[in-house]
MITOR-727173 format. One record per residue: residue in one letter; y, z, x of N, C-alpha, C, O in turn. Coordinates in pm, whole numbers, plus 32768, in hexadecimal, padded with zeros to 4 digits. Example, Ala and Ser with C-alpha at 12.3 -4.5 7.8 and 13.67 -1.06 7.14 Angstrom:
a7DC7830C85277E3E830C84CE7EB6830C85287EB4834E8590 s7F1F82C485057F9682CA855780038313850A80728324853D 
This chain:
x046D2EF9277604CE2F65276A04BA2FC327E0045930062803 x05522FAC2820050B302B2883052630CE2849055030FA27DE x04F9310B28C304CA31A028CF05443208288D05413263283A x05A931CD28DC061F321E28B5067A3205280706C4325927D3 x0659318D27D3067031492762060F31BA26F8062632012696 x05A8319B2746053B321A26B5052F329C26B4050932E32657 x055832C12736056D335A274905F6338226D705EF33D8267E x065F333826F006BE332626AC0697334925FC06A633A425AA x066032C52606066132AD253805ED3329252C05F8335924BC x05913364256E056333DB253D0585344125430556349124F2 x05C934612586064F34E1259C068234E525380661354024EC x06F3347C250B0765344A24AC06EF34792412070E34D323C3 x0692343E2409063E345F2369061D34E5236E0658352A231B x05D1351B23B605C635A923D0066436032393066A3658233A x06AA35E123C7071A364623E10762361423120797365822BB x0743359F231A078635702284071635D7222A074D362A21E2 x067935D62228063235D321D7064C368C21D9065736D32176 x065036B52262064E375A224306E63795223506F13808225E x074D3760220707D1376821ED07D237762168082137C22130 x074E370C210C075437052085072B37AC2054076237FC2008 x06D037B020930698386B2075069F38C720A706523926209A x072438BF2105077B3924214107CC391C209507B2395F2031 x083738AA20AC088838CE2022082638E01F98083839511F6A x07E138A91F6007AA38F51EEB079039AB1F0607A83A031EB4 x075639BE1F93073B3A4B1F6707EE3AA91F6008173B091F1E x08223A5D1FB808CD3AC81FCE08FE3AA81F0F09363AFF1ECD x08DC3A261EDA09103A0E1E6E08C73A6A1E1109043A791DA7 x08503AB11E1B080F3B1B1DA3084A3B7E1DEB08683BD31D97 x08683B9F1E4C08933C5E1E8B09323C531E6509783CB81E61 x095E3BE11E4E0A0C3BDF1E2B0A3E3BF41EA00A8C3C531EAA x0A203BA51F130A3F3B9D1F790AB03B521FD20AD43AFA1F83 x0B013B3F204E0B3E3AD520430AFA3A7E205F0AA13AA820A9 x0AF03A0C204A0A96398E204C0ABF392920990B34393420BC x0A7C38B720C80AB5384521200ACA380720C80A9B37F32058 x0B4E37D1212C0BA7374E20FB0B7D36D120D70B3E36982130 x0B8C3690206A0B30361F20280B8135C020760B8B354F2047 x0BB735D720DB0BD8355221120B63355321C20B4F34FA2214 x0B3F35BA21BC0B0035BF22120A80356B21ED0A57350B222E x0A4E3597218A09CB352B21540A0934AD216909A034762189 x0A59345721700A6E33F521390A7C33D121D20A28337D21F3 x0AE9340622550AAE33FF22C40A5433CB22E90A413356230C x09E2346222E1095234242320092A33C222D308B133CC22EA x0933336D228B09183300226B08FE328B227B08A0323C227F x09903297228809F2321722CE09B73225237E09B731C223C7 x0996328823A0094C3289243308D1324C242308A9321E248E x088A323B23CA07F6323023EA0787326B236007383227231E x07A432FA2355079D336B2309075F3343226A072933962221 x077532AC2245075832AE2191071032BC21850711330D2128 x067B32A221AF05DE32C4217D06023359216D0620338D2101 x05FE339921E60612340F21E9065434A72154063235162129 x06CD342E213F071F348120EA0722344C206F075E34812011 x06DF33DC2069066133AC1FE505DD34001FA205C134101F2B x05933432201E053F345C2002053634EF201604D135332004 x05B5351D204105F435C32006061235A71F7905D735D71F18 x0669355E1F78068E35631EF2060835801E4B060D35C31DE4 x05C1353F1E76055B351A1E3404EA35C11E3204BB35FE1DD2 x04E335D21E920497362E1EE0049C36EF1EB0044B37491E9A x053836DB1EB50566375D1E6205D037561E0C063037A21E09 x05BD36FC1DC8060236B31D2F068636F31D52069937651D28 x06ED36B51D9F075B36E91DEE07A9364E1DE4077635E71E10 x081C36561DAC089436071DB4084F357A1D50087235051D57 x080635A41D1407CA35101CCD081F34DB1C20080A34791BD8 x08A235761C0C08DC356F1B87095F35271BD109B134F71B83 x0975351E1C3C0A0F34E41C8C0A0834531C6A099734351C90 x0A3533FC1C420A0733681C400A4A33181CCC0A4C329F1CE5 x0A7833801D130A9E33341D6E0A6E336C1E100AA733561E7A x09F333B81DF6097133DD1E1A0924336A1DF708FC33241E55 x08FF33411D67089433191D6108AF32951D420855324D1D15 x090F32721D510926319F1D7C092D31931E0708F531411E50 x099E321D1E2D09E231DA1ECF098431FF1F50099231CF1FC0 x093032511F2D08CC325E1FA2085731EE1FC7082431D72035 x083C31AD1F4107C9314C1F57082230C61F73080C305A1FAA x088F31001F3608FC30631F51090F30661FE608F52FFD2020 x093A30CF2031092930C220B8089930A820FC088830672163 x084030DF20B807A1308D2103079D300C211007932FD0217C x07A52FD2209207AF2F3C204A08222EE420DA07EE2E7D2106 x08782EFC210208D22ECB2158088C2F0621DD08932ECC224A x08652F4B21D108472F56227607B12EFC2293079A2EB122F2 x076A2F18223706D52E96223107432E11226607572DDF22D5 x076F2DFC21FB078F2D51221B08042D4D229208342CDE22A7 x082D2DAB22D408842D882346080E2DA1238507F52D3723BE x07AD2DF823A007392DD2240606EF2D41240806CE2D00246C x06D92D1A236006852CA6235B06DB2C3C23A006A32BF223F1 x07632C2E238807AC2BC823B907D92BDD246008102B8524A2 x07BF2C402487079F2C32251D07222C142558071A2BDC25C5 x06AB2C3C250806262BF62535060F2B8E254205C52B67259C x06552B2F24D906512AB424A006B12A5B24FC066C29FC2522 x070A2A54252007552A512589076E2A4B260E07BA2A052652 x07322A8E262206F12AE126A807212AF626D907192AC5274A x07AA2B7526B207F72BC626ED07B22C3E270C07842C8126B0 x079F2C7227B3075E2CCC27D207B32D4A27B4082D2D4E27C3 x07602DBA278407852E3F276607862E84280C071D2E84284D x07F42EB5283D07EE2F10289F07C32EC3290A07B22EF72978 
């Protein structure tokens, strides 16, 4: 994996994981809050560990069921489109 690939996916989790406890705290002050399509975004970028383990982290979006199928459902697909490029040996980047 190169340099710019992991700089990437740690940016992308970072920004998912501290998004989760940006919105829980705006969601206790009755704040305006980010757009749940934005979670779903960083995701689809890279972002699911990340906005997995917000979720988890500050018990934030875990009553949504479409939080808590479609985020790991997007992990679950992004593993096996990586595995099936490893396997393959379609180079990343």
């Amino acid at each position: 994996m190169n340099a710019p690939l992991l700089f990437w996916c740690l940016g992308v989790n970072v920004l998912a994981f501290s998004l989760m406890g940006i919105d829980k705290r705006k969601a206790r002050q009755n704040r305006r809050r980010v757009p749940e399509k934005w979670f779903f975004l960083l995701a689809l970028l890279g972002g699911s560990p990340g906005a997995i383990l917000g979720m988890y982290t500050f018990r934030h979006k875990t009553r949504h069921w479409y939080f808590k199928w479609g985020i790991p459902a997007i992990l679950l697909l992004q593993l096996a489109l990586f595995w099936f490029w490893r396997e393959y040996g379609v180079e990343l980047l």
